[in-house]
matplotlib code that plots the C-alpha trace (Angstrom):
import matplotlib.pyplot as plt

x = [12.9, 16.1, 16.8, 14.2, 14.8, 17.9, 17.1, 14.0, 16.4, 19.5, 17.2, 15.4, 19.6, 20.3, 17.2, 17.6, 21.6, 20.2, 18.1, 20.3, 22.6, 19.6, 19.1, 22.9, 22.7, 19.3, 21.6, 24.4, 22.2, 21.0, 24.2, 25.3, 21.9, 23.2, 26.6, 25.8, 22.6, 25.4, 28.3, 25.6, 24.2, 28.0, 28.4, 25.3, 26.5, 29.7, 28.4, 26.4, 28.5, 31.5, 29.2, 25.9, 26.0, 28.7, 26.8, 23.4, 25.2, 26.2, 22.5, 21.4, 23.6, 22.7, 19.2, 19.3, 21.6, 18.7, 16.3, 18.1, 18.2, 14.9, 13.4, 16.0, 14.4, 11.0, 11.6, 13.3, 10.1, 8.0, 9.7, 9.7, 5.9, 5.1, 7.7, 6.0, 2.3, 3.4, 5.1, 1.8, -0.3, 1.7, 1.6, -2.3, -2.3, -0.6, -1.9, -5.8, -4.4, -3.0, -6.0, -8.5, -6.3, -6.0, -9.7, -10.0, -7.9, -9.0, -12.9, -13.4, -11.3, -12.9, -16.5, -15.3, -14.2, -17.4, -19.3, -16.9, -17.9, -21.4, -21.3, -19.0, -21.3, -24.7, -23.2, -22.0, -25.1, -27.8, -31.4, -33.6, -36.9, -37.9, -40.5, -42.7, -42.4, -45.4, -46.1, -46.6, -45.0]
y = [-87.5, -85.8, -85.7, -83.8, -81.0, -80.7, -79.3, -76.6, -75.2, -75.0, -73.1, -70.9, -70.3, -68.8, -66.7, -65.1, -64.4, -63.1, -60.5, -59.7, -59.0, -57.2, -55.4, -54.1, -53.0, -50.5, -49.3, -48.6, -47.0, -44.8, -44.0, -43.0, -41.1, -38.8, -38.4, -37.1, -34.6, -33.3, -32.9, -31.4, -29.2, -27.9, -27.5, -25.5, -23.1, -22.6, -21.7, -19.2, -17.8, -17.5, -17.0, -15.9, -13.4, -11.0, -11.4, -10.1, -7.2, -6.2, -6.5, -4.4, -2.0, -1.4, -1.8, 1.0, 3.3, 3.4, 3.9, 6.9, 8.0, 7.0, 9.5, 12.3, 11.8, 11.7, 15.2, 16.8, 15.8, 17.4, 20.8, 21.2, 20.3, 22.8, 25.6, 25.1, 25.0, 28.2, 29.8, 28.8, 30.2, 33.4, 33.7, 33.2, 35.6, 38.4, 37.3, 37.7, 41.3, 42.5, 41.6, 43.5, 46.8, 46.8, 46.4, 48.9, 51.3, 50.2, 50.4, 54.0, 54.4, 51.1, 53.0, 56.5, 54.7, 52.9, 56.1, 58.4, 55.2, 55.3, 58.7, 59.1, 56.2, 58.1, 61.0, 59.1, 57.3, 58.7, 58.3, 57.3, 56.6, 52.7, 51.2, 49.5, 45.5, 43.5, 40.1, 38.4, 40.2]
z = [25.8, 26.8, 22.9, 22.4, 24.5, 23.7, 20.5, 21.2, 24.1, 21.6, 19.4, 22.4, 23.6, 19.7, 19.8, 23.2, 22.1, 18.9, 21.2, 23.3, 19.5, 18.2, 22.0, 21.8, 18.1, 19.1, 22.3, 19.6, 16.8, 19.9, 21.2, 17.8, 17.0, 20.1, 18.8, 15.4, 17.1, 19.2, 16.4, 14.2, 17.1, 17.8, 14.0, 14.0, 16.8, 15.4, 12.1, 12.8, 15.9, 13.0, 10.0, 10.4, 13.4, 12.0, 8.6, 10.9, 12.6, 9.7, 8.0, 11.3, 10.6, 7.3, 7.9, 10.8, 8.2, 5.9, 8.7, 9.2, 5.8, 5.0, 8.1, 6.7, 3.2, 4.0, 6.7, 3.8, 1.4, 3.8, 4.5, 0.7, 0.5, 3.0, 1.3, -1.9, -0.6, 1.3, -2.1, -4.1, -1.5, -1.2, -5.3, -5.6, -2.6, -4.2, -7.7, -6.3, -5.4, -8.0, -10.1, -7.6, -7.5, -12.2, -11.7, -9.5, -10.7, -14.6, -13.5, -14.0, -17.0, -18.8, -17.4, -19.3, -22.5, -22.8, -22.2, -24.9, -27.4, -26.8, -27.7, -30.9, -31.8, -30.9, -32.6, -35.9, -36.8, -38.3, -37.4, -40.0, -39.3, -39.0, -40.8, -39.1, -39.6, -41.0, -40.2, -43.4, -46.3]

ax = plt.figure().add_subplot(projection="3d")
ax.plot(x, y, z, "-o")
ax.set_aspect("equal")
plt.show()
């Protein structure tokens, strides 16, 4: 009977070293799962401490320059809207003047004109007598 059990603990000895193998090799992939996160994490800082934080001061700097000249252009837009609104208003102003004071001025001469042609053309026609219209000829 000793023969016997010889042979399942041989086999039960392998598998529990073949655990233990398998045990050491997850430990291991673990270990070096950590190493790489933490080169890759320190590559990651120092690429963007030496790469992409100068590039986004620079990109602020820009971005705040147009800012600035965006505000200047769109000030400057208004004050000439309002210098034009004010130079149209101040034309149709002095345009609605000067069109009441020729009619005023003009309005009696037009009214004598009118009257002297009424007249030459009272004077210049003749007067004949009108026949009187019939309804059906």
């Amino acid at each position: 009977m000793e023969a016997n059990l010889a042979t399942p603990n041989l086999q039960l000895a392998i598998m529990a070293a073949v655990r233990v193998l398998e045990g050491l090799a997850i430990v291991g992939l673990g270990v070096a799962g950590f190493i790489v996160y933490r080169r890759v994490t320190d590559l990651m800082t120092e690429v963007e401490a030496k790469h992409i934080a100068p590039a986004m001061l620079r990109v602020n700097a820009i971005l705040d320059d147009v800012k600035g000249v965006t505000a200047k252009v769109k000030e400057e837009t208004e004050r000439v809207d309002y210098a034009i609104r004010a130079t149209m208003d101040r034309v149709d102003d002095t345009a609605d003047r000067v069109r009441s004071n020729v009619r005023a001025k003009t309005g009696r001469i037009v009214g004598i004109l009118r009257g002297i042609r009424v007249a030459i053309e009272g004077l210049l026609t003749t007067t004949q007598p009108r026949q009187p219209r019939t309804q059906n000829p």
